[in-house]
N, CA, C and O atoms as CSV, one atom per row, in Angstrom:
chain,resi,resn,atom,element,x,y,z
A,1,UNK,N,N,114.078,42.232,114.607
A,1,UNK,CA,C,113.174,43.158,113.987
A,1,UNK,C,C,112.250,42.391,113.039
A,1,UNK,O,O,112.713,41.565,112.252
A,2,UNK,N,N,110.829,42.686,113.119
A,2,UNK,CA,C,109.588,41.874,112.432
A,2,UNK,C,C,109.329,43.065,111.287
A,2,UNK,O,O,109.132,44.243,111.587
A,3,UNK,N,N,109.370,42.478,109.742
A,3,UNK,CA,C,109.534,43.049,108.717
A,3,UNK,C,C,107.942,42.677,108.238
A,3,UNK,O,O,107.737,41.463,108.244
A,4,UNK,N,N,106.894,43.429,107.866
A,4,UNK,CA,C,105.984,42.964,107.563
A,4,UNK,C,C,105.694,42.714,105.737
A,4,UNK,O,O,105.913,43.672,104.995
A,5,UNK,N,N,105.235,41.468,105.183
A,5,UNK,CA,C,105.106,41.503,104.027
A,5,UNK,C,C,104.078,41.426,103.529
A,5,UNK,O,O,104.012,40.842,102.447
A,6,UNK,N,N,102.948,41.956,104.097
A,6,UNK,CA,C,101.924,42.291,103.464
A,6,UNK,C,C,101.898,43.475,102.899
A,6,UNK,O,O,102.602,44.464,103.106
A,7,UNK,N,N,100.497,43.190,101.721
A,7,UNK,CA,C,100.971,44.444,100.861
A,7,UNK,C,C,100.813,46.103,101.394
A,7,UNK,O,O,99.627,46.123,101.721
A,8,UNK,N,N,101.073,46.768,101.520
A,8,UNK,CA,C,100.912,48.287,101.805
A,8,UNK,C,C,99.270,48.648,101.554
A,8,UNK,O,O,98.955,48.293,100.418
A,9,UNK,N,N,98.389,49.120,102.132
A,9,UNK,CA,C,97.683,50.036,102.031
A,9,UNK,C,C,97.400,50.958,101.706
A,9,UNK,O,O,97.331,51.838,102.564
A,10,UNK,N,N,97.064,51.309,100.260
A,10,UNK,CA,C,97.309,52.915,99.574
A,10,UNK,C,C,95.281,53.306,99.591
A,10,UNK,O,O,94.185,52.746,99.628
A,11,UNK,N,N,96.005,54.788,99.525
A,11,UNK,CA,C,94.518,55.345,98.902
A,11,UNK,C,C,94.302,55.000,97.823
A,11,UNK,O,O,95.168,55.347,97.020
A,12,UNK,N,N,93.193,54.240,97.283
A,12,UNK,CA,C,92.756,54.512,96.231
A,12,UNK,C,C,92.901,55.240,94.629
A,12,UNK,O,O,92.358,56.332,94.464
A,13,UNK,N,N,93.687,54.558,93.417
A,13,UNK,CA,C,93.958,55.199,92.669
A,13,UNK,C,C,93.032,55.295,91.552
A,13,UNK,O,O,93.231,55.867,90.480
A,14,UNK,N,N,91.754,54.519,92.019
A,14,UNK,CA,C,90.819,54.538,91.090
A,14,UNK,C,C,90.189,55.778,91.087
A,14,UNK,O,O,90.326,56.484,92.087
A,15,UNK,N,N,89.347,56.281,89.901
A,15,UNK,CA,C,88.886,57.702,89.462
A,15,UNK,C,C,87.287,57.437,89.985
A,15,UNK,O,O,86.768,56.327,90.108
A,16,UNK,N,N,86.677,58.689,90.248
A,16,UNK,CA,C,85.693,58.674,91.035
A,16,UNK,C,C,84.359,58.352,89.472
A,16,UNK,O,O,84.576,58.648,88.297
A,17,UNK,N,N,83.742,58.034,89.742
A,17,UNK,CA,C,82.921,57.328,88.423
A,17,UNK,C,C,82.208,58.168,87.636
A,17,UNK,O,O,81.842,57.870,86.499
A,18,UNK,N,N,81.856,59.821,88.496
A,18,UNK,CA,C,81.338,60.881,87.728
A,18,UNK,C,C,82.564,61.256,86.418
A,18,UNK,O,O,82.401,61.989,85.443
A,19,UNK,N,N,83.606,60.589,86.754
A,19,UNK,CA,C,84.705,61.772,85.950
A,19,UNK,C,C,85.003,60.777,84.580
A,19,UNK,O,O,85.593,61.350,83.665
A,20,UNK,N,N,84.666,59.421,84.375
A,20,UNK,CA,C,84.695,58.248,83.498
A,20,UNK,C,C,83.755,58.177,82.951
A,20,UNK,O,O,82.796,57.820,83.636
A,21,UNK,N,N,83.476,58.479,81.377
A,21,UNK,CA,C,82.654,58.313,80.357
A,21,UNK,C,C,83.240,57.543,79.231
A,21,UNK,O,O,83.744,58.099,78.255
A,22,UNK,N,N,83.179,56.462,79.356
A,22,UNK,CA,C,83.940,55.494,78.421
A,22,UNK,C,C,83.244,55.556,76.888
A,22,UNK,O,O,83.862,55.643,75.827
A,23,UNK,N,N,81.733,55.483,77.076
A,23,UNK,CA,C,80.907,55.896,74.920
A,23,UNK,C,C,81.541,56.563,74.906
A,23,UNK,O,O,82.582,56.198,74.358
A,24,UNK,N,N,81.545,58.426,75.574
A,24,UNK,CA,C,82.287,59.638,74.947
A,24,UNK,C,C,83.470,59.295,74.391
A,24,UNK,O,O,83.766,59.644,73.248
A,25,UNK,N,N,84.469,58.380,75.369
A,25,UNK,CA,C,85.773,57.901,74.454
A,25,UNK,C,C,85.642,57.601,73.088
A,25,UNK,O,O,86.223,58.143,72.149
A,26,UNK,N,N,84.730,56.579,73.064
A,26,UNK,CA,C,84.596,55.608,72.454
A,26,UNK,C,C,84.352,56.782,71.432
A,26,UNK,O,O,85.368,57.018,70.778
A,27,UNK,N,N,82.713,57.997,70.958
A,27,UNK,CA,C,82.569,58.675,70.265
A,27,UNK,C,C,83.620,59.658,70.032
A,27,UNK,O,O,83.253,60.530,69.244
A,28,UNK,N,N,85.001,59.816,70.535
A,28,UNK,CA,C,85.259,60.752,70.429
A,28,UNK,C,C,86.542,60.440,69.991
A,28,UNK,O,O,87.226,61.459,69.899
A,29,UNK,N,N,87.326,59.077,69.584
A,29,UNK,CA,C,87.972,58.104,68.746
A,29,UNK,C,C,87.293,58.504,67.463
A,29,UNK,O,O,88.000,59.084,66.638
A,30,UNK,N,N,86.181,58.309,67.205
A,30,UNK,CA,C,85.625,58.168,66.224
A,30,UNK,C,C,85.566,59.486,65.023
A,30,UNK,O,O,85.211,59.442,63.846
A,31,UNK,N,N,86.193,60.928,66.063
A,31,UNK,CA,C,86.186,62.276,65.158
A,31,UNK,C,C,87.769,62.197,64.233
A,31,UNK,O,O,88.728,61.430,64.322
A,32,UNK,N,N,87.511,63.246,63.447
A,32,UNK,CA,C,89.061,63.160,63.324
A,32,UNK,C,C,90.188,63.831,64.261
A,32,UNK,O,O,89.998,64.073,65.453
A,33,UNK,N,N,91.346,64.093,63.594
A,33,UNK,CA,C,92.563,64.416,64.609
A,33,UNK,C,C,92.275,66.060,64.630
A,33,UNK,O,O,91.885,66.710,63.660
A,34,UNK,N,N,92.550,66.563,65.922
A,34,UNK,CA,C,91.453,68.534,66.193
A,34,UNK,C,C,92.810,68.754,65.730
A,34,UNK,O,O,92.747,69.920,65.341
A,35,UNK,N,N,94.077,68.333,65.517
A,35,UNK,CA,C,94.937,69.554,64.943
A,35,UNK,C,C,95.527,68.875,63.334
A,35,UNK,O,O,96.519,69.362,62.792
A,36,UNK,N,N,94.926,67.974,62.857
A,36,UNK,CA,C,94.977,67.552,61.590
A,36,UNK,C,C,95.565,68.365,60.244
A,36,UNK,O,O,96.465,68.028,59.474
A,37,UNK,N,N,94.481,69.897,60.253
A,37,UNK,CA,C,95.048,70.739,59.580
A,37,UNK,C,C,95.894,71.782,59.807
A,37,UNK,O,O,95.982,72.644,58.933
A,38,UNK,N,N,96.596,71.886,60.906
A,38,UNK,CA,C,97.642,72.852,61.868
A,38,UNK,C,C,98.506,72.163,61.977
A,38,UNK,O,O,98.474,70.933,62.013
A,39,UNK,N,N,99.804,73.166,62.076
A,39,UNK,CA,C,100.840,72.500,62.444
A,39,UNK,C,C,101.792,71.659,61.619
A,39,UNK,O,O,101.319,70.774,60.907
A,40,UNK,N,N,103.302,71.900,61.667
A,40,UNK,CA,C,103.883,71.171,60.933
A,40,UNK,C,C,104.265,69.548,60.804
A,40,UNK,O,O,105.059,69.008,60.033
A,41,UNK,N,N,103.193,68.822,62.102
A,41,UNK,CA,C,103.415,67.462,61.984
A,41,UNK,C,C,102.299,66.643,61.369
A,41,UNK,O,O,101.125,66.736,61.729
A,42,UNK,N,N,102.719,65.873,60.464
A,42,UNK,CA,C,101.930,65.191,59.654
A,42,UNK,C,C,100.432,64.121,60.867
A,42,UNK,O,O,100.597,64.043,62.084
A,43,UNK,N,N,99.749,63.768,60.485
A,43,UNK,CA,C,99.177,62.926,61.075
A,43,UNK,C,C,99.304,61.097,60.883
A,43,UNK,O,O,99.183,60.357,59.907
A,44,UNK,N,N,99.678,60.801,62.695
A,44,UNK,CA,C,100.105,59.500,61.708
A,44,UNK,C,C,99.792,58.494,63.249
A,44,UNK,O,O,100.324,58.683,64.342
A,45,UNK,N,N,98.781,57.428,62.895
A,45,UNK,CA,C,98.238,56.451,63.965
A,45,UNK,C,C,96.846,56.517,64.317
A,45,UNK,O,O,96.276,57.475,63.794
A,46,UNK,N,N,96.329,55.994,64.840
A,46,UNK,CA,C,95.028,56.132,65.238
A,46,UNK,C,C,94.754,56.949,66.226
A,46,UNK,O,O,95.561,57.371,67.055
A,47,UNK,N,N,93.659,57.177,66.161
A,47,UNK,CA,C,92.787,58.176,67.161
A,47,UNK,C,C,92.911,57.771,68.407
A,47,UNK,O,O,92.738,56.627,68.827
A,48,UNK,N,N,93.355,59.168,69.283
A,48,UNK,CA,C,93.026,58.730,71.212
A,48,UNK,C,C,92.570,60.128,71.555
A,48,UNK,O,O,92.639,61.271,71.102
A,49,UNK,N,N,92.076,59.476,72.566
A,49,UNK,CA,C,91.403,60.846,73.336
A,49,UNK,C,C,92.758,61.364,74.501
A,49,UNK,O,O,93.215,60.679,75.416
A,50,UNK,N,N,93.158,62.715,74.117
A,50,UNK,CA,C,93.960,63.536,74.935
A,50,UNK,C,C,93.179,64.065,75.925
A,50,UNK,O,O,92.205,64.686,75.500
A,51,UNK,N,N,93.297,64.014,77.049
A,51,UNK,CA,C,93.020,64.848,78.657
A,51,UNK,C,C,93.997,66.398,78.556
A,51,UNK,O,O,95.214,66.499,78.714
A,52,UNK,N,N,92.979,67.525,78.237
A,52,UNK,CA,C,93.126,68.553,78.763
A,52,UNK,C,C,93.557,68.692,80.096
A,52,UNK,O,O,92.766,69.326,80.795
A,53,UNK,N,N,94.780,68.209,80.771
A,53,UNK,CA,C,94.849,68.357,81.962
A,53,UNK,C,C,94.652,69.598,82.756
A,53,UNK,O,O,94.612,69.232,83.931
A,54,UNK,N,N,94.465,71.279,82.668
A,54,UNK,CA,C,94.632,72.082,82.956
A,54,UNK,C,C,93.238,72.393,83.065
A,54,UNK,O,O,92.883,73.496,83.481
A,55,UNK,N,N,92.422,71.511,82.727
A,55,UNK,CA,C,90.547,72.203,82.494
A,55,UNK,C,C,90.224,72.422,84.319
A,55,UNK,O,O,89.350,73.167,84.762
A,56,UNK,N,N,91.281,71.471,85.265
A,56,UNK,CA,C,90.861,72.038,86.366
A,56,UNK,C,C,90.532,71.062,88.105
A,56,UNK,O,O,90.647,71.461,89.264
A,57,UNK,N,N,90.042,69.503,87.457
A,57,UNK,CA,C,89.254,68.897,88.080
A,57,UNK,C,C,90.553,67.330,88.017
A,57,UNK,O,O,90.372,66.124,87.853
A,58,UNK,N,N,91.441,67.934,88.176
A,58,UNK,CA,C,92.722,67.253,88.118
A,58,UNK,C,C,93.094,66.420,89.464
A,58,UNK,O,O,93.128,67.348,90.272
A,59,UNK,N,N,93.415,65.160,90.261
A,59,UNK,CA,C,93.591,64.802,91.724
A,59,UNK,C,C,95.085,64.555,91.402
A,59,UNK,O,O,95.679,64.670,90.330
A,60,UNK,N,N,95.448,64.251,92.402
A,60,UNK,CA,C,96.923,63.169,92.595
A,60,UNK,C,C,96.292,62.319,92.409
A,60,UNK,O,O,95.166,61.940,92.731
A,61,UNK,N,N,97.703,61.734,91.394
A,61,UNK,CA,C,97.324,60.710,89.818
A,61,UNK,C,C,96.118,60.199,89.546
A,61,UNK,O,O,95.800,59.050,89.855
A,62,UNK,N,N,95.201,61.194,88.822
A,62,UNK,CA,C,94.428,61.146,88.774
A,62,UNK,C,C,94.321,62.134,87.574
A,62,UNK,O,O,94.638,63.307,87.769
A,63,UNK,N,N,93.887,61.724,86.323
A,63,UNK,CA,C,93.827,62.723,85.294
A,63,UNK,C,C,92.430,63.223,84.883
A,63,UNK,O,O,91.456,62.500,84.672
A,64,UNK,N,N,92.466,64.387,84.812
A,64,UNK,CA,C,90.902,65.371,84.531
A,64,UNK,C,C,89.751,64.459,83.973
A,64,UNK,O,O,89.966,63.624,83.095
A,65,UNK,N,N,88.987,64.590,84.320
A,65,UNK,CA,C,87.686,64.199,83.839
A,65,UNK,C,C,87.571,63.922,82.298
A,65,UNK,O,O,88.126,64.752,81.578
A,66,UNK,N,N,86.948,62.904,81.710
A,66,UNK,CA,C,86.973,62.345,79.961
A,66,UNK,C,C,86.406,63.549,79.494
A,66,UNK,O,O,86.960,63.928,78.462
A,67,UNK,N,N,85.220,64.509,80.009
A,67,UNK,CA,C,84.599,65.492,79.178
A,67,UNK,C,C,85.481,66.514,78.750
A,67,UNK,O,O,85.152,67.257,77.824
A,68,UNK,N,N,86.915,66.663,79.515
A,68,UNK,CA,C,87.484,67.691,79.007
A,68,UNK,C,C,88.848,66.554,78.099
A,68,UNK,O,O,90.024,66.451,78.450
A,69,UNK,N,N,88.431,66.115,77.361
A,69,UNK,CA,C,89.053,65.415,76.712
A,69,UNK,C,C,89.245,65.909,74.757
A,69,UNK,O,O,88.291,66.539,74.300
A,70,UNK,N,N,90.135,65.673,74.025
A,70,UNK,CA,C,90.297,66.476,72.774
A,70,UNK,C,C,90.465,64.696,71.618
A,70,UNK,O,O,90.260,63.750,72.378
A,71,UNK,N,N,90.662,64.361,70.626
A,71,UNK,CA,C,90.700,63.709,69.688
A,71,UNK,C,C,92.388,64.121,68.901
A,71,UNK,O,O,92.598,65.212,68.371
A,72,UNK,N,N,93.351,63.092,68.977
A,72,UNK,CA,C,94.043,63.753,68.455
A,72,UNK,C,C,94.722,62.379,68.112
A,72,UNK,O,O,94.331,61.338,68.639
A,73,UNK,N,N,96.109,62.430,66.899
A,73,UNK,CA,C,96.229,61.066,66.765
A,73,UNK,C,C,97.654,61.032,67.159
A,73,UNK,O,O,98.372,62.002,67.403
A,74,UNK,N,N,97.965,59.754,67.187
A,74,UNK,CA,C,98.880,59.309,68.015
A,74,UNK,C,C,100.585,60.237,67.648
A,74,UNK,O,O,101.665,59.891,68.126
A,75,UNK,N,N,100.447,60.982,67.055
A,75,UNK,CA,C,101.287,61.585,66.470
A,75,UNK,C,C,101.418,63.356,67.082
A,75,UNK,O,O,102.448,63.998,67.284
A,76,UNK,N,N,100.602,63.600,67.183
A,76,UNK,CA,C,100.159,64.617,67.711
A,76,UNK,C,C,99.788,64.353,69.492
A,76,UNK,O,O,100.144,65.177,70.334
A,77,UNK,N,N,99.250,63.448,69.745
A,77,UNK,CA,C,99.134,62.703,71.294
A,77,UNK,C,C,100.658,63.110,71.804
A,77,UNK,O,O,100.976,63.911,72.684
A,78,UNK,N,N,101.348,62.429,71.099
A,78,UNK,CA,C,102.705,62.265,71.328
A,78,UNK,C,C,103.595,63.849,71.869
A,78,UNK,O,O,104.098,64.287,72.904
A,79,UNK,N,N,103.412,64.246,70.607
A,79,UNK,CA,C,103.672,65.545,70.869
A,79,UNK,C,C,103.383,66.422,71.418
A,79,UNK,O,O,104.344,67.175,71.568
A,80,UNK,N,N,102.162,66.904,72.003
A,80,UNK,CA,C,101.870,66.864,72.962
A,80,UNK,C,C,102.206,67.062,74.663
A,80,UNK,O,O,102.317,68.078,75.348
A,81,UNK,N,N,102.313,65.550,75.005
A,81,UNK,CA,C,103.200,65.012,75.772
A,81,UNK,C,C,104.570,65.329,75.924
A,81,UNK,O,O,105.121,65.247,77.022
A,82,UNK,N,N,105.024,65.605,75.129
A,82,UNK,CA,C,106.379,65.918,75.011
A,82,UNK,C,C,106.837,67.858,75.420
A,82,UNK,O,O,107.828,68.251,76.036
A,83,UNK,N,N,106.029,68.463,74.983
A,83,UNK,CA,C,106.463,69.570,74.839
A,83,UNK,C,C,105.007,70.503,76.095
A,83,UNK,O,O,105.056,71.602,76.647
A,84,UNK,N,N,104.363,69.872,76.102
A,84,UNK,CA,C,103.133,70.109,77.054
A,84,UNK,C,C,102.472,70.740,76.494
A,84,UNK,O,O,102.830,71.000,75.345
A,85,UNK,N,N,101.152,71.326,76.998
A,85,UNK,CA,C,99.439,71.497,76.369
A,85,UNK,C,C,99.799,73.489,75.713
A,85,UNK,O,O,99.469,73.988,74.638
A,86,UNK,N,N,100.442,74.038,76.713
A,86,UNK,CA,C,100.532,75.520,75.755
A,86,UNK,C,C,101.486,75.825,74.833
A,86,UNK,O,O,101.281,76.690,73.981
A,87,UNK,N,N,103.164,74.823,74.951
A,87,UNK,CA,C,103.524,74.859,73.907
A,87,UNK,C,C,102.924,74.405,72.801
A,87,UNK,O,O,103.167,74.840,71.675
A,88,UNK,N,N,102.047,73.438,73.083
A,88,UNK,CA,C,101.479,72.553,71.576
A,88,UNK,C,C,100.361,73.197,70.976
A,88,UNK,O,O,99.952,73.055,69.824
A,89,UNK,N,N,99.670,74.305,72.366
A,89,UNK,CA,C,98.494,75.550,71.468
A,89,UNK,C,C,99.157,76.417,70.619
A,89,UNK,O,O,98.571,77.014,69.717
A,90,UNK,N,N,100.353,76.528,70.847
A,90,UNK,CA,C,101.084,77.716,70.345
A,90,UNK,C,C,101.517,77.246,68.903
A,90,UNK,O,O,101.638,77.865,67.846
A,91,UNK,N,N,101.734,75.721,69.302
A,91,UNK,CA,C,102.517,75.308,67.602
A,91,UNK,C,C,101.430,75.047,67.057
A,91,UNK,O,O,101.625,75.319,65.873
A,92,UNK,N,N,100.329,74.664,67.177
A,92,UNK,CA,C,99.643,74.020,66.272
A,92,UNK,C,C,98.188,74.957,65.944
A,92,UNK,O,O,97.356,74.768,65.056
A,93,UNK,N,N,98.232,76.085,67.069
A,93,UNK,CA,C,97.014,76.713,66.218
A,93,UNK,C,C,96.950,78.497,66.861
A,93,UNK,O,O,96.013,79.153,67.316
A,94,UNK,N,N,98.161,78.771,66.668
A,94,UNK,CA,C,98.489,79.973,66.759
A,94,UNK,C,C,99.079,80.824,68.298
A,94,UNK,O,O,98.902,80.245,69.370
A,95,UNK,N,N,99.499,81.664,68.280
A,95,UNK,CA,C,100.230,82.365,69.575
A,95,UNK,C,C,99.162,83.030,70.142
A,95,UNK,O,O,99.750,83.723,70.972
A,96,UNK,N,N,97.635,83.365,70.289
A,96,UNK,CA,C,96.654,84.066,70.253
A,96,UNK,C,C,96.111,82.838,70.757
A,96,UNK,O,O,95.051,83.086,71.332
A,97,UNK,N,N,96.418,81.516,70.783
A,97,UNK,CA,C,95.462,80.616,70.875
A,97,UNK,C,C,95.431,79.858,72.297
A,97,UNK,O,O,95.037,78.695,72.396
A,98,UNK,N,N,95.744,80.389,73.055
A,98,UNK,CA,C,95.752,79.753,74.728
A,98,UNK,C,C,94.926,79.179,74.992
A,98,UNK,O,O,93.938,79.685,74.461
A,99,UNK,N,N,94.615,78.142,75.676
A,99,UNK,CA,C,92.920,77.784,76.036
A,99,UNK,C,C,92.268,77.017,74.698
A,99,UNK,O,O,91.258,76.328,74.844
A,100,UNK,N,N,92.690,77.122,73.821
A,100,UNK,CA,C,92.080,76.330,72.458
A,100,UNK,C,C,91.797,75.472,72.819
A,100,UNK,O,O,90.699,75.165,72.353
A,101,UNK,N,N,92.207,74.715,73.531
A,101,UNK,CA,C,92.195,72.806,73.641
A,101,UNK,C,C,90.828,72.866,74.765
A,101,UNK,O,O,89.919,72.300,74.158
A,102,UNK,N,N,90.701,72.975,75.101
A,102,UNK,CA,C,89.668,73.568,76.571
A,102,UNK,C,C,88.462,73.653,76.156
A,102,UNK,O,O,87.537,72.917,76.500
A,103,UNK,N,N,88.395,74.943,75.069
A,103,UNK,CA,C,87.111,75.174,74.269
A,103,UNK,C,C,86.946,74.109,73.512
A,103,UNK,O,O,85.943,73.422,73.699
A,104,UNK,N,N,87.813,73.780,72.585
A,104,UNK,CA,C,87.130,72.266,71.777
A,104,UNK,C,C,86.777,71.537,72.800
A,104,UNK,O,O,85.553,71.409,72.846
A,105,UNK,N,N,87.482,70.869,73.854
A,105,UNK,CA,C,86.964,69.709,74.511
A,105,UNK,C,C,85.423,69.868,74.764
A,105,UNK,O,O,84.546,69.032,74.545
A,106,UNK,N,N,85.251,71.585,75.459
A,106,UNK,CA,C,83.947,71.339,76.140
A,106,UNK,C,C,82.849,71.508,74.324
A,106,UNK,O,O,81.646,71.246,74.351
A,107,UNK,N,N,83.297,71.798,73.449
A,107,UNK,CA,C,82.748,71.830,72.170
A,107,UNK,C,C,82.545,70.151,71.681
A,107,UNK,O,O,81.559,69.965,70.967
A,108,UNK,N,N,83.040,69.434,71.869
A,108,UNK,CA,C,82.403,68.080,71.577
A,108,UNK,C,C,81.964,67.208,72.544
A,108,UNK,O,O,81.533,66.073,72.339
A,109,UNK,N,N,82.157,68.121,74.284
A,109,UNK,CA,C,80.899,66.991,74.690
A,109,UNK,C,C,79.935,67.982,74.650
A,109,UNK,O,O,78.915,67.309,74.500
A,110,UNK,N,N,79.637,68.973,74.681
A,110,UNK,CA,C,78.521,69.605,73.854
A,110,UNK,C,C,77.839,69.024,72.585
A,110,UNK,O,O,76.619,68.862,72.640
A,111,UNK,N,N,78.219,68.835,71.933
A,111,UNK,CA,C,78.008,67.734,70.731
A,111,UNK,C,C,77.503,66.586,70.793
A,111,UNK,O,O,76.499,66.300,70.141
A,112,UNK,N,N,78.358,65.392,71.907
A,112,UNK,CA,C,77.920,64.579,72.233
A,112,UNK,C,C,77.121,63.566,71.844
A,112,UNK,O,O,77.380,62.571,72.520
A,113,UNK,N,N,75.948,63.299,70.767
A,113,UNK,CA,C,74.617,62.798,71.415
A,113,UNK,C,C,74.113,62.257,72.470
A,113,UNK,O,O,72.918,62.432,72.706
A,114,UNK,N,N,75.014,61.391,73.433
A,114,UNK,CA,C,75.247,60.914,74.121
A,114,UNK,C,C,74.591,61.591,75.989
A,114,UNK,O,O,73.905,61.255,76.955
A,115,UNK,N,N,75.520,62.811,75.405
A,115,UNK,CA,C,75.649,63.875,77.012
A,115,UNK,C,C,74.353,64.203,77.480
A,115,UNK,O,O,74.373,64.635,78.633
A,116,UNK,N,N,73.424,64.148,77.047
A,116,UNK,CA,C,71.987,64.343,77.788
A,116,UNK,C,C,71.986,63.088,78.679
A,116,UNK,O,O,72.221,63.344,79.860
A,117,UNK,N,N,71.824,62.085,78.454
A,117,UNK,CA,C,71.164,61.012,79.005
A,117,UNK,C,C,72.456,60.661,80.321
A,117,UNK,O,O,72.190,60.328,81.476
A,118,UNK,N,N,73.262,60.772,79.986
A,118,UNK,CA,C,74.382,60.669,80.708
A,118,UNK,C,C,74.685,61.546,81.929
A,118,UNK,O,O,75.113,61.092,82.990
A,119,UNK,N,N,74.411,62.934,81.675
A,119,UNK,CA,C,74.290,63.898,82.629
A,119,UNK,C,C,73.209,63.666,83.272
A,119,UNK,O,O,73.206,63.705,84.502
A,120,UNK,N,N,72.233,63.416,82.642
A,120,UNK,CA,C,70.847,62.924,83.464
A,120,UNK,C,C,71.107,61.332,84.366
A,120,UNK,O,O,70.602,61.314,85.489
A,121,UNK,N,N,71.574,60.528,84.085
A,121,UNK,CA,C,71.981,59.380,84.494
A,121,UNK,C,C,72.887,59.415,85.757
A,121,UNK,O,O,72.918,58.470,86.546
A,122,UNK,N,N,73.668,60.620,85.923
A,122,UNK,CA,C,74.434,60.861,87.118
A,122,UNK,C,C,73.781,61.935,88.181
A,122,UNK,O,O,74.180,61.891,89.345
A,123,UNK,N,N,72.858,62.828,87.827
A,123,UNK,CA,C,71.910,63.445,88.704
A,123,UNK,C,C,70.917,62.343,89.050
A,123,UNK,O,O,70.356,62.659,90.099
A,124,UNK,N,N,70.422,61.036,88.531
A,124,UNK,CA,C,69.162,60.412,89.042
A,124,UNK,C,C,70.030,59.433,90.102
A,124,UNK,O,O,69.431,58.648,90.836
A,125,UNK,N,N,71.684,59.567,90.117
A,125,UNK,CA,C,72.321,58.650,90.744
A,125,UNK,C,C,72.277,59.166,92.089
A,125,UNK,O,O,72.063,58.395,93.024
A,126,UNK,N,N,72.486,60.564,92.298
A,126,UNK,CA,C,73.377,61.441,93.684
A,126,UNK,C,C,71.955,61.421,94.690
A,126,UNK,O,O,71.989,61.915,95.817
C-alpha cells in the first residue's frame, strides 16, 4: 500500500478581502473598552477588537467581517468568549439589551473616518 506524503489540499482558510479592514482595527483599538462602565468586571489589558459573530456574514472558520467588530479589553474579550455574545449582553448592559453589540459595531464603523474612502475603494475594485 502507497501512503502519500504530500501535504493535503484544503479549501482555502483565508478571508475574502472585502471582509478585512485592518486601519478600522487599528482605529478601533484606539476607542475605549464599549462595556467599561457596565458590568461587574473591572477593566484590565489592552484594547482588541471583538467580532460580533452573530451580525450574520459568518463562513466555516471564518469569522464575520471587521465592520461588525466592538472594542473591548482583554478582560471583557475574555469574558465574552467564555460565556458567549447574549449572555455577556445580558451581564453587561441589561436583560432588554439583545443585539446591543451589533448596534455599536455598526455605530463605529459609521463613525469611522476612514469608511468612506474604503467603501468607495472596494466598489472602484468589483
Amino acid at each position: 500500500m502507497r501512503i502519500s506524503t504530500k501535504p493535503r489540499r484544503q479549501n482555502s482558510h483565508r478571508a475574502d478581502a472585502t471582509k478585512r479592514c485592518a486601519p478600522f482595527l487599528q482605529w478601533l483599538r484606539g476607542r475605549e473598552c464599549a462595556a467599561e462602565r457596565f458590568g461587574e468586571i473591572e477593566c484590565d489589558g489592552r484594547l482588541e477588537a471583538a467580532h460580533v459573530d452573530y451580525a450574520g456574514d459568518k463562513g466555516m472558520s471564518t469569522k464575520c467581517s471587521d465592520r461588525y467588530t466592538i472594542p473591548l479589553c482583554s478582560a471583557h474579550h475574555r469574558r465574552q468568549h467564555s460565556i458567549g455574545w447574549k449572555s455577556f449582553e445580558r451581564e453587561t448592559w441589561g436583560h432588554n439589551r439583545e443585539g446591543h453589540a451589533l448596534g455599536l459595531a455598526n455605530s463605529y464603523w459609521h463613525y469611522w473616518p476612514g469608511r468612506i474612502a474604503w467603501e468607495r475603494k472596494l466598489n472602484d475594485g468589483r
